[in-house]
C-alpha positions as CSV (number, residue, x, y, z in Angstrom):
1,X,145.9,70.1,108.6
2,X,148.6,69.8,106.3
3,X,148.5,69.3,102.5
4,X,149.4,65.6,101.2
5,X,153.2,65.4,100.5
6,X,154.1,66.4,96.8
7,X,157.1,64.8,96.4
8,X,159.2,61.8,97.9
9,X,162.5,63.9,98.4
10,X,162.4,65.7,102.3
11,X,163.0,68.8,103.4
12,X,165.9,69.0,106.0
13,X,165.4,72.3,108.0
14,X,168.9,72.5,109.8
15,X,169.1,74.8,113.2
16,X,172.7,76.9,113.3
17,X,174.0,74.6,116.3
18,X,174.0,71.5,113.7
19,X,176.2,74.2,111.4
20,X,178.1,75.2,114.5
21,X,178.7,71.5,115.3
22,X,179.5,70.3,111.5
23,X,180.0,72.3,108.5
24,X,179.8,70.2,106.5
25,X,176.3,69.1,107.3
26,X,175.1,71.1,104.2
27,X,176.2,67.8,102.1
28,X,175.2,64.8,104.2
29,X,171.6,64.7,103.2
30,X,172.1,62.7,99.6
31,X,169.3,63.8,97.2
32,X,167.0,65.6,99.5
33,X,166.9,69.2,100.4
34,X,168.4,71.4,102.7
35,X,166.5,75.0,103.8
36,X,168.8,77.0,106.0
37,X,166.0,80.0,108.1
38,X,167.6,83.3,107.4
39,X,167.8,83.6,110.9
40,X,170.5,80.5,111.4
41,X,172.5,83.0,108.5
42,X,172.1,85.6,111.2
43,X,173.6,83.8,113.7
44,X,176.6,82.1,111.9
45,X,177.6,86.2,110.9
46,X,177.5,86.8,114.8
47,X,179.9,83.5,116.0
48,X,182.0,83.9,112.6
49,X,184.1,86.7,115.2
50,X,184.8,83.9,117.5
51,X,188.2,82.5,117.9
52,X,187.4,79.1,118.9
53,X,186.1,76.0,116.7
54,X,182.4,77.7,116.8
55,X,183.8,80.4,114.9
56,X,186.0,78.5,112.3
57,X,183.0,76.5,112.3
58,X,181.0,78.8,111.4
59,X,183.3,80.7,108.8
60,X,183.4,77.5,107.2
61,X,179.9,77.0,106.2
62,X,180.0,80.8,104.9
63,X,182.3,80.1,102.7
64,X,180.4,77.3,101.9
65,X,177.2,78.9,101.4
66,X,179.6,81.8,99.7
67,X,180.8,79.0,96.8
68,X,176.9,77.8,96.4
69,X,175.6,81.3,95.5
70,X,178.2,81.4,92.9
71,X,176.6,78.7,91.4
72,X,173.1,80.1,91.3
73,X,170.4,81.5,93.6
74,X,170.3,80.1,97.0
75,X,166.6,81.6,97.7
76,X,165.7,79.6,94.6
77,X,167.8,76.1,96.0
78,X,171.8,75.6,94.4
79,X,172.6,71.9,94.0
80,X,175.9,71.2,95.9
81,X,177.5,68.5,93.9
82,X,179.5,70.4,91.7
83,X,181.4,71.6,95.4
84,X,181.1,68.7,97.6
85,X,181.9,65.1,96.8
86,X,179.2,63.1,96.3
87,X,178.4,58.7,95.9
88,X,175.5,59.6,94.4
89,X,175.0,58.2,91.3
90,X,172.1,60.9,90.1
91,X,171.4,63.8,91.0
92,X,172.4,65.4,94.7
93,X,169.9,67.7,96.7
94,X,169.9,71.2,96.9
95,X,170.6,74.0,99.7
96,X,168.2,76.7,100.2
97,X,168.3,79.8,101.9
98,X,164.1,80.4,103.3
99,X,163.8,84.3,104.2
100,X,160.7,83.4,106.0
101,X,158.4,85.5,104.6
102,X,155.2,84.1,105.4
103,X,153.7,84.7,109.4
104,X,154.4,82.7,112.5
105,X,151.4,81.2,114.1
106,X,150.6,82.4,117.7
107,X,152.3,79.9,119.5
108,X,155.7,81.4,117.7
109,X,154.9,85.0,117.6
110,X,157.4,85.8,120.2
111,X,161.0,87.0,118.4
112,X,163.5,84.3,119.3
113,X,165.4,83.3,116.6
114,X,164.2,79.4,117.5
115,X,160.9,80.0,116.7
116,X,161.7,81.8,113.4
117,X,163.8,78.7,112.5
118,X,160.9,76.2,113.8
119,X,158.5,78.1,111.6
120,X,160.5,77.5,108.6
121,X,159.7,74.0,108.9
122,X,156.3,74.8,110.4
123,X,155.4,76.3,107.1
124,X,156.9,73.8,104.4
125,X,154.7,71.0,106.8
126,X,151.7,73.3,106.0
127,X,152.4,73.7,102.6
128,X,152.4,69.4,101.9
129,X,156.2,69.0,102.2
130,X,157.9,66.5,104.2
131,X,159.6,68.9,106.2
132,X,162.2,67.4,108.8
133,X,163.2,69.9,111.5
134,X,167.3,69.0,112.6
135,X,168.3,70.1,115.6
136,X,171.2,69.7,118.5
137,X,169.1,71.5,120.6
138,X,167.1,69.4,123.6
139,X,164.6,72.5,123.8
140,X,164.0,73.4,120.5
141,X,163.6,69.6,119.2
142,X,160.7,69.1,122.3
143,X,159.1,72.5,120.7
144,X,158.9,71.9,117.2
145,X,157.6,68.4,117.8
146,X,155.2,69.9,120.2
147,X,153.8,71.2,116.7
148,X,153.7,68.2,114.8
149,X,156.6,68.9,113.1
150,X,158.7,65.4,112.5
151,X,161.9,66.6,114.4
152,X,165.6,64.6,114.8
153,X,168.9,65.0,116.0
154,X,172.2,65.6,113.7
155,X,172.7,61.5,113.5
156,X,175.4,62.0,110.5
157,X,178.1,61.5,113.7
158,X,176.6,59.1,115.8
159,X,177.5,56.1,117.2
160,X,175.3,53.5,119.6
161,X,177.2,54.0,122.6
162,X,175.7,51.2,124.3
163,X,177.6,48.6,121.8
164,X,180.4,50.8,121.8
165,X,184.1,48.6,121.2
166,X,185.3,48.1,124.4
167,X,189.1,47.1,123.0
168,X,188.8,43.5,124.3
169,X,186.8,40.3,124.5
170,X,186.4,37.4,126.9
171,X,186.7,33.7,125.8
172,X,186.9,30.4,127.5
173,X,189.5,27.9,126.1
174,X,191.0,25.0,127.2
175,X,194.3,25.2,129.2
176,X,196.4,23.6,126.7
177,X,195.4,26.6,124.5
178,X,197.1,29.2,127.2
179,X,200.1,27.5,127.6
180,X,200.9,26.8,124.3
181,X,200.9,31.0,123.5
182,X,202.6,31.7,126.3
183,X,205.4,28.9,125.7
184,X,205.4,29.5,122.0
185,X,205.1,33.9,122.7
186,X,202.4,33.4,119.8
187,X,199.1,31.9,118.6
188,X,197.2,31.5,115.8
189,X,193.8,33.0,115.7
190,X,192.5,29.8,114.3
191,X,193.1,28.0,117.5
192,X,190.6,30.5,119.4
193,X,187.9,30.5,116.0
194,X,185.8,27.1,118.6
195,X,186.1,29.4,121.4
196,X,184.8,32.2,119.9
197,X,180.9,31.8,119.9
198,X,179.0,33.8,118.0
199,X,181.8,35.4,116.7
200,X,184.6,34.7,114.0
201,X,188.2,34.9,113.7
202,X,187.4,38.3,111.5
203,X,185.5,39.9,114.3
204,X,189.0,40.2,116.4
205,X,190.2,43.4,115.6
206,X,193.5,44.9,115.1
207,X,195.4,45.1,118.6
208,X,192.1,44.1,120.6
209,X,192.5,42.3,123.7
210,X,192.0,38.9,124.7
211,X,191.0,37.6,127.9
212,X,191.5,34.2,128.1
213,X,189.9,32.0,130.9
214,X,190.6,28.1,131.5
215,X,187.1,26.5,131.3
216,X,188.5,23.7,133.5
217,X,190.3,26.2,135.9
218,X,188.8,29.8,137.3
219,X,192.6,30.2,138.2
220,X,194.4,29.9,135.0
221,X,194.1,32.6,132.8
222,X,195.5,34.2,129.7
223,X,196.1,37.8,127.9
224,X,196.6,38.4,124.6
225,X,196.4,40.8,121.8
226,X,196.1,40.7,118.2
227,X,199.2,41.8,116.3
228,X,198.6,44.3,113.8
229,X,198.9,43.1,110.1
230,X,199.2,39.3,111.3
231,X,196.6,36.4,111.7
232,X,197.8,35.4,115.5
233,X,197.7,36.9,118.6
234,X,200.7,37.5,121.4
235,X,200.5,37.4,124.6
236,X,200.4,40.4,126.8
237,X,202.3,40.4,130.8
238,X,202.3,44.0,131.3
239,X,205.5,46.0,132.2
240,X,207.4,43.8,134.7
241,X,209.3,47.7,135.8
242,X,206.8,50.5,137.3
243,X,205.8,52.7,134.3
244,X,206.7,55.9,136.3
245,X,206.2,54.7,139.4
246,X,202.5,52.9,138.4
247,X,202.0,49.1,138.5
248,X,198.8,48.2,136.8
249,X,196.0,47.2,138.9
250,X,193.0,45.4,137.2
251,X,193.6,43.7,133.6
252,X,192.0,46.6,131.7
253,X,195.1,48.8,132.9
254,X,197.7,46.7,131.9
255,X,195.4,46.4,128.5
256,X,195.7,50.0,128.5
257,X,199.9,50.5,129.4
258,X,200.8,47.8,126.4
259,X,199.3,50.3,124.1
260,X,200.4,53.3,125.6
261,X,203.8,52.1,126.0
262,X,203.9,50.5,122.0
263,X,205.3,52.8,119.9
264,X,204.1,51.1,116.6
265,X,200.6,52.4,117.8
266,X,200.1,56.0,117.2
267,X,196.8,56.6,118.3
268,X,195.4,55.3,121.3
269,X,191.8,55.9,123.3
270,X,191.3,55.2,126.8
271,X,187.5,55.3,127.8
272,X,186.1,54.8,131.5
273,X,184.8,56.7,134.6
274,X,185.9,58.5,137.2
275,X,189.0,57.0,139.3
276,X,189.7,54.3,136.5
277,X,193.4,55.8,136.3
278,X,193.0,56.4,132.3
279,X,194.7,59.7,132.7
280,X,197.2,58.7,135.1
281,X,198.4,56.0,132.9
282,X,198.2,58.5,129.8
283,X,200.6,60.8,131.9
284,X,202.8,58.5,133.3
285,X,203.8,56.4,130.2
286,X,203.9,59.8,128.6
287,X,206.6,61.1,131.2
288,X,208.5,57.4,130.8
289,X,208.7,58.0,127.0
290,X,209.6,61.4,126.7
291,X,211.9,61.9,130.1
292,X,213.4,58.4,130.9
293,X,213.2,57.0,127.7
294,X,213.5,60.5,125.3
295,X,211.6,58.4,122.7
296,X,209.6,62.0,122.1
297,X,210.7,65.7,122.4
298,X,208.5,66.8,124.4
299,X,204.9,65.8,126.0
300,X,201.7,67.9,125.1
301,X,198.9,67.9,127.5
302,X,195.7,69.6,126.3
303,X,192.3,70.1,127.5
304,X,188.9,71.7,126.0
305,X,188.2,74.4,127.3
306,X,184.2,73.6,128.0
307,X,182.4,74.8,130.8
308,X,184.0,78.2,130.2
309,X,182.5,78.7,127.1
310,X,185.7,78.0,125.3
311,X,187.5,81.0,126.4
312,X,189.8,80.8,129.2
313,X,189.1,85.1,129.7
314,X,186.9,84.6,132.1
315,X,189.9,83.4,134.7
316,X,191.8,86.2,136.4
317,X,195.9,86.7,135.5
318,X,197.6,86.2,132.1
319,X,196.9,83.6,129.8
320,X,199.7,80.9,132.0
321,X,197.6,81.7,135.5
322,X,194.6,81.4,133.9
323,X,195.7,77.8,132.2
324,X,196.9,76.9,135.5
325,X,193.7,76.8,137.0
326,X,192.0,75.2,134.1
327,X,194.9,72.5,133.9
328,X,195.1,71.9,137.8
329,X,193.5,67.9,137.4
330,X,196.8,67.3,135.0
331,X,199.1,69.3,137.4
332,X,197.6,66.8,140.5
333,X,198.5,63.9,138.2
334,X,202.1,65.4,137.5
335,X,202.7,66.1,141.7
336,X,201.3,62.7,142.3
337,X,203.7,60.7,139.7
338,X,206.5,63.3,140.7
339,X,206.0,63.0,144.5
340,X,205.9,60.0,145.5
341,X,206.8,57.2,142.7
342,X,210.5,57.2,143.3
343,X,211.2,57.3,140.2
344,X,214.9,57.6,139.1
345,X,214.0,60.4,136.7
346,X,212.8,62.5,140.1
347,X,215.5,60.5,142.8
348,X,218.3,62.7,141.1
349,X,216.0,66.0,142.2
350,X,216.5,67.9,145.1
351,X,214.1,71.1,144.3
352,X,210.0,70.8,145.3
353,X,207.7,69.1,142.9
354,X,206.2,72.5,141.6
355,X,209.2,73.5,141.1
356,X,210.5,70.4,139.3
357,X,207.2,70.8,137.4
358,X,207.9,73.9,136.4
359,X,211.5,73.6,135.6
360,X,209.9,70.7,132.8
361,X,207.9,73.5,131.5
362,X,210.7,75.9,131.3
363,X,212.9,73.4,129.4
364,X,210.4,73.0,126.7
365,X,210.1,69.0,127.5
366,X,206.5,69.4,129.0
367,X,203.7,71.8,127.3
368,X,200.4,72.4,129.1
369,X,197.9,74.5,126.7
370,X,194.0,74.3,125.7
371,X,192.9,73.0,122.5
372,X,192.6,76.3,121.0
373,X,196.0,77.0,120.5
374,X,196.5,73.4,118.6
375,X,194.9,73.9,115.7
376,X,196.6,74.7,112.6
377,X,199.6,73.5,113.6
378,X,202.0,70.4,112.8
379,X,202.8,68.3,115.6
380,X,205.9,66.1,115.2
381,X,208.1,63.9,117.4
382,X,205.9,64.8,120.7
383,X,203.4,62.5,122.4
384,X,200.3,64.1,123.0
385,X,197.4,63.7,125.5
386,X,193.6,65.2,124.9
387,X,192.1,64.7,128.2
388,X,188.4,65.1,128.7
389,X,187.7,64.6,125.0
390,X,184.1,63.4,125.3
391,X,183.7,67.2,125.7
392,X,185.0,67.3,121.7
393,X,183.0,67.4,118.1
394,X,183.9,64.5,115.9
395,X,184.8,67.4,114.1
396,X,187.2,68.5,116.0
397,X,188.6,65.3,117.0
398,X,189.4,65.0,113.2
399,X,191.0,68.5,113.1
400,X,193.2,67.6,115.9
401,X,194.4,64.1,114.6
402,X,195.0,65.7,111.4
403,X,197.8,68.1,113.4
404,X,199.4,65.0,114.3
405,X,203.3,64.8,112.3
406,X,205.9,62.0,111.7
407,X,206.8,60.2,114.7
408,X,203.7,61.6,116.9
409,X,201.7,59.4,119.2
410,X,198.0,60.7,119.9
411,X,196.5,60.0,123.5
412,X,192.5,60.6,123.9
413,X,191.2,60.0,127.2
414,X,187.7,60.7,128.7
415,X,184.0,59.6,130.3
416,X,181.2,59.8,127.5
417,X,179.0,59.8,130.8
418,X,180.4,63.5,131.8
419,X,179.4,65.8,129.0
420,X,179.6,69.4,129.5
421,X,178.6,70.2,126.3
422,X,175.2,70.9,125.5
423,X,175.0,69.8,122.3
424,X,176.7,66.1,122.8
425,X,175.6,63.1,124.2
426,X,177.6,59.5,124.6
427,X,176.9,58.6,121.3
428,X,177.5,62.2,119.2
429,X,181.1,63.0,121.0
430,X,184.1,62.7,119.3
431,X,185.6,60.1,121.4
432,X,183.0,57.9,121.2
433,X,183.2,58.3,117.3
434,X,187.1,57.5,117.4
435,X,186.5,55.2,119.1
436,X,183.9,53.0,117.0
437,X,184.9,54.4,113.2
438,X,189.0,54.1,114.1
439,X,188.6,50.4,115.3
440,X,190.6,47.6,113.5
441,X,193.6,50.1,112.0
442,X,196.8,48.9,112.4
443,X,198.5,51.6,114.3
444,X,195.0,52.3,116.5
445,X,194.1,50.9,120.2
446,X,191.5,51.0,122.9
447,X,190.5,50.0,126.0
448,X,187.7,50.7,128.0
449,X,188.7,51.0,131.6
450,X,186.0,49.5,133.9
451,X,187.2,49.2,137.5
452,X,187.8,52.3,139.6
453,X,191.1,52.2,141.4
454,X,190.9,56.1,143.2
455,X,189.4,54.8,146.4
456,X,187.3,52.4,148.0
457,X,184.7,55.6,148.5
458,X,185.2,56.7,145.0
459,X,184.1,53.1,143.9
460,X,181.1,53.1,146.1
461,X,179.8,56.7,144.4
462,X,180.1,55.5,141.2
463,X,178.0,52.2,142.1
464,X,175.5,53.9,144.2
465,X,174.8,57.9,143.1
C-alpha cells in the first residue's frame, strides 16, 4: 500500500497525447508539479518530423522543454515561471523529466510505452506522492485507474457541452411588447428584464437571439437580437431575397443567415446535426458575398483532414485529386446551390456546373484546401468556412483565428456529436470551446441549429438510431 502523502502539492504525470493536444499544458497546473516519463520525450522526437499540427505541436513543447533545461536540471524539476506567464502570486510548480529508473510491476512488464508512462505515476503513488496520472487516452486512463492510480482527462480545455450557449433564448411577453419593437425597429432590454425569469437583462449576450412568444397568443410571435455595444435589441425578419437561391426554413436558420450575412460580425459558429443546413447556409451566404455582392476577394473553404490521419497521401493522384475527394461534401453543396437555385450569378452561365465550379477555382475567387496549408499564413479580405471543426484542438482553433487579417469573416461549422478524433469529445473540441469562451464579443455570433431540413428520412434517423 502506499506511503501517506508528504506534501500537499500533486504530482501531474502528463501522457504525450495531452502534449500532442496542448503545448502548453506544461504551465497549466499552477503550483503543483509536472513529471514528463522519458518515454512521452521519446515519442514527441518521433512526431516532431510530422508536418501537421501533431508535429508543430510537438516541436513546440521541445522547445519548451529546451528553454527549461537552460534554466537548470530537468531530472532534478525547473520551475517554469521565469518562461511562462503566471497569476500566481508565489511560487509556480515545476517540470520534471522521470527517466524511470526504478522496475515495473508485473502487470506492466510488457514494453509499451503506456505502461512505461503509467508506471511513472505508478511509482510516485508508491512512494507517498499524490500522483495524478493525465491522459487523452480512453485506454490508458481505464488502465492506470485499474491500478489505483487517481487518473483524469486534460480538463484545461473543456467545456460542459450539455449547457453549451445555444445563441438564443425563449421568452413569453405580452403582445404589446412585440409590436412596439417591430413598429419602433428597436427595444429596450429593460422592457424584456419581467420576462426574463431566472435570468437578467446581463445574461443576454452580445448578438444572441430572441424568440419572442405572445403569452396571450400561440400565433404572434417575435425575433430579435441584441445589438452589439447597445442595451436594446432589433428585430430580426430574415432576408426577404433568396440568399443564393436558400430561403430559411425553421427560425434557427434565419438566426443563423442574419449573422452570416452581417458584416460587422467577423466570426460566426454554426453548431447542429446532420441535415440542419449549417453548411449550406455557410456556403451560400459565402457565394452571395463574395460573387453577387464582391463584399470579399475570394471564399476559402477548408476542412481537417481527420480520419486520414491528417495526411491527404494516402488518396491516389496529385495533391488537387486527392483534395477533391476529401472536399466532395463542399463540392455537393456548390452543384446543389449552382444547379438549381436560379440564381442570377449562375442564369448568365451556359457551361456545366463542374465546370462553372471549376472555372471559380481557376479565377482565384473560390479556394478549396485542408487546414494544413492555412497555418502560418495571413488571411485578409476573404470569408472563410472551417467545416467539420468539432474534428479541431482548441489549439488549433486558436491558431487558425489568429490567421484571420483586416476585413476577414471566419465561418466554423460542425456536430460535437460526430468526433473522429480520438482524443476529443463534445466538451474538449475546439468548436465547442469557441463556442462557450467567445460568447458575448461584439463582433462574435452563434446559433445552434436544431431542426433537420435534409429530408423527412434524414429527420427520422436522427430521432430514432
Amino acid at each position: 500500500m502506499p506511503k501517506k502523502a508528504r506534501e500537499d502539492k500533486k504530482h501531474f504525470v502528463l501522457d504525450t497525447n495531452v502534449l500532442l493536444h496542448n503545448p502548453n499544458a506544461l504551465f497549466v497546473f499552477k503550483e503543483h508539479h509536472v513529471v514528463i516519463p522519458f518515454p512521452v520525450i521519446e515519442e514527441l522526437d518521433k512526431m516532431k518530423r510530422r508536418d501537421d499540427d501533431i508535429g508543430r505541436n510537438a516541436r513546440q513543447c521541445i522547445r519548451h522543454l529546451d528553454r527549461l533545461r537552460s534554466i537548470g536540471h530537468l531530472t532534478d524539476g525547473v520551475q517554469w515561471g521565469s518562461i511562462a506567464p503566471s497569476t500566481l502570486n508565489g511560487d509556480t510548480g515545476t517540470v520534471r523529466i522521470d527517466v524511470g529508473e526504478d522496475a515495473r510491476p508485473a502487470m506492466l512488464a510488457e514494453d509499451k510505452p503506456d505502461n512505461q508512462i503509467i508506471s511513472v505515476a505508478y511509482h510516485l503513488r508508491e512512494q507517498g506522492m499524490r500522483a495524478v496520472f493525465v491522459s487523452k487516452d480512453l485506454g490508458a486512463r481505464i488502465k492506470s485507474d485499474a491500478l489505483g492510480i487517481h487518473t483524469e482527462d486534460f480538463e484545461n480545455q473543456k467545456v460542459d457541452a450539455d449547457t453549451l450557449y445555444s445563441g438564443y433564448i425563449t421568452i413569453e411577453t405580452d403582445g404589446e411588447t412585440i409590436d412596439d419593437m417591430y413598429n419602433n425597429r428597436m427595444l429596450s432590454l429593460d422592457r424584456l428584464e419581467p420576462f426574463l425569469n431566472e435570468t437578467s437583462v446581463e445574461d443576454v449576450h452580445a448578438n444572441q437571439f430572441v424568440v419572442m412568444r405572445d403569452s396571450g397568443d400561440e400565433n404572434h410571435t417575435g425575433l430579435a437580437r441584441r445589438l452589439a455595444d447597445t442595451e436594446h435589441v432589433i428585430p430580426v425578419t430574415g432576408p426577404r431575397k433568396p440568399v443564393f437561391g436558400i430561403m430559411a426554413r425553421n427560425v434557427q436558420q434565419t438566426m443563423a443567415l442574419d449573422l452570416l450575412l452581417d458584416d460587422e460580425i467577423a466570426f460566426v459558429t454554426l453548431l447542429g446535426a446532420a441535415g440542419t443546413g449549417k453548411t449550406l447556409l455557410a456556403v451560400a451566404a459565402g457565394m452571395t458575398k463574395v460573387f453577387n455582392e464582391e463584399r470579399y476577394d475570394k471564399l476559402l473553404v477548408a476542412r481537417p483532414i481527420m480520419p486520414l490521419g491528417r495526411d491527404i497521401g494516402y488518396l491516389p493522384g496529385d495533391k488537387d485529386e486527392k483534395l477533391s475527394a476529401w472536399m466532395q461534401p463542399i463540392f455537393d453543396n456548390l452543384e446543389y446551390l449552382l444547379s438549381t437555385r436560379g440564381s442570377s450569378f449562375q442564369a448568365a452561365e451556359s457551361h456545366s456546373v463542374e465546370q462553372r465550379v471549376q472555372k471559380l477555382i481557376a479565377d482565384g475567387r473560390l479556394v478549396l484546401e485542408p487546414l494544413t496549408y492555412i497555418r502560418g499564413r495571413s488571411i485578409p479580405h476573404q470569408l472563410i468556412i472551417v467545416d467539420e471543426a468539432q474534428n479541431l484542438t482548441p489549439h488549433e482553433v486558436r491558431t487558425i483565428v489568429s490567421r484571420v487579417g483586416e476585413g476577414t469573416k471566419l465561418i466554423l461549422t460542425g456536430d460535437i456529436d460526430q468526433i473522429d478524433n480520438p482524443y476529443l469529445d463534445s466538451s474538449s473540441n475546439g468548436l465547442s470551446y469557441s463556442v462557450e469562451k467567445m460568447k458575448g464579443l461584439g463582433v462574435v455570433g452563434h446559433v445552434t441549429l436544431a431542426k433537420s431540413e435534409r429530408s423527412h428520412l434524414a429527420s427520422l434517423a436522427i430521432e430514432h438510431l
